[in-house]
N, C-alpha and C positions, 0 to 999 in steps of 0.2 A: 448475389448479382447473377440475372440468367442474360446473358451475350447469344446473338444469332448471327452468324459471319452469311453470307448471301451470296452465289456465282448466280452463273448461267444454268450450267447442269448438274452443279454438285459434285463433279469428280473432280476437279483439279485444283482451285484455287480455294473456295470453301472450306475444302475438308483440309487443306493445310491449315488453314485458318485455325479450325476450329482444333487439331491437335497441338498446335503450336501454342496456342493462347491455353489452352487446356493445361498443356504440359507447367507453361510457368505459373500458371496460378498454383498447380499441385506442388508443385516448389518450394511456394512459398505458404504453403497449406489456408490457401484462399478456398472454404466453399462455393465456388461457382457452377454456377451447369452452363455451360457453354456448348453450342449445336453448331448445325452448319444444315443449309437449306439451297435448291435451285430453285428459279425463278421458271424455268424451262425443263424439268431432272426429266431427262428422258432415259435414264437407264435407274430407275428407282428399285429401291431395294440391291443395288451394286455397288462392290468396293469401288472407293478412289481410284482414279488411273495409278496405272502399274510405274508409269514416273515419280508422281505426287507421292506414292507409299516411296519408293527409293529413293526420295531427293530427303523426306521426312527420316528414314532409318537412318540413314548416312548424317542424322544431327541428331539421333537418339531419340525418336517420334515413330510411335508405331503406331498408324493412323486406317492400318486393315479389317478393325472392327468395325469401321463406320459404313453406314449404310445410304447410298444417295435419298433422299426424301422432295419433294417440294414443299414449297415454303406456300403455307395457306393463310390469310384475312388473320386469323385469329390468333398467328403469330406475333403480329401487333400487340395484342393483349398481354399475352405470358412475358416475352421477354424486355427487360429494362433498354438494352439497347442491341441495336440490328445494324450489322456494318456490310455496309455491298461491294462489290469490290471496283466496279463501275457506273458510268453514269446510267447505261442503258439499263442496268440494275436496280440501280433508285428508280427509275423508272417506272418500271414494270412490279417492284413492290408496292407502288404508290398504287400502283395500278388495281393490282391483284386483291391491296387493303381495303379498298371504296372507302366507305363509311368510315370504316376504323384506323385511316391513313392516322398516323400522329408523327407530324416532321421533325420532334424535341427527341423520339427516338430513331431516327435513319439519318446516316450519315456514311459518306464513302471511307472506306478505311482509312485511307492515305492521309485524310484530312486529321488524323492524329498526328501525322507529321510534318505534315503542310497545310497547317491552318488556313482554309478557305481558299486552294489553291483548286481543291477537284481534281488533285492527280487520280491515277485508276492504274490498276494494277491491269497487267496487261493477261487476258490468257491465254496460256500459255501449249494451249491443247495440241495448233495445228504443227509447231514447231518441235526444235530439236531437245535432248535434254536439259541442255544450257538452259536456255527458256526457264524451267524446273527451277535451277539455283538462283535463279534473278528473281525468282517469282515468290519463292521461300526469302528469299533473304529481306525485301522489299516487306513481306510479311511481319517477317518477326521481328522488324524495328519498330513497326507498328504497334505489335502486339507488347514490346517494352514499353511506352509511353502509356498505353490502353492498363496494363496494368501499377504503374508509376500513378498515374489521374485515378486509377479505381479502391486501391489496394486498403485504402486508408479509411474508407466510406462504407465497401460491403466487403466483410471481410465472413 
């Protein structure tokens, strides 16, 4: 199973993303490759905010080796499914995909736990720490269901 979690810039809710969902598939020794992409990564090639790495330690996720990237067209292709973390995300992935848009794989995270509701993870950038554990948490309930639905299929 290769999973693509999608923010804005790739530092703050993505890269939770993508250590959080990383972390429990390693758990449960699922081979997944699991990434994280911005739709906008204006700090490419940079660690995760210095919150998102502390909010991530402080639940035993060390998420400092990750590097911001943008998310290009072709990520369509490689990975099975691509989760944004809001709407303006779907968006802009759609966007970014043209040709190679495929809507059977993008979907917003949250709609693993709110089937067809379109919650959106909020980011959490301009705010205080808190922000951070709301943001992780909201995550990684996600990422239980995501692997609960996957675990059994690509293992």
């Amino acid at each position: 199973m290769k999973i693509l979690m999608v923010c804005l810039g790739n530092i703050c809710r993505s890269p939770l993303a993508e250590g959080i969902l990383q972390h429990k598939a390693t758990a449960l020794n699922l081979h997944w490759h699991i990434d994280s992409a911005g739709t906008a990564a204006y700090k490419i090639g940079c660690q995760p905010h210095h919150l998102s790495q502390k909010v991530a330690s402080l639940n035993g996720i060390n998420i400092s080796h990750q590097q911001c990237k943008q998310f290009v067209k072709e990520d369509m292709l490689y990975y099975d499914k691509i989760y944004v973390m809001d709407k303006s995300n779907y968006a802009d992935v759609k966007d970014i995909s043209k040709s190679l848009w495929n809507e059977n794989k993008v979907d917003l995270l949250l709609n693993e736990l709110y089937p067809l509701q379109q919650k959106e993870v909020p980011d959490p950038w301009y705010g205080a720490e808190d922000g951070y554990h709301k943001v992780y948490d909201m995550i990684d309930k996600a990422c239980d269901v995501i692997i609960n639905k996957y675990s059994t299929l690509h293992e």
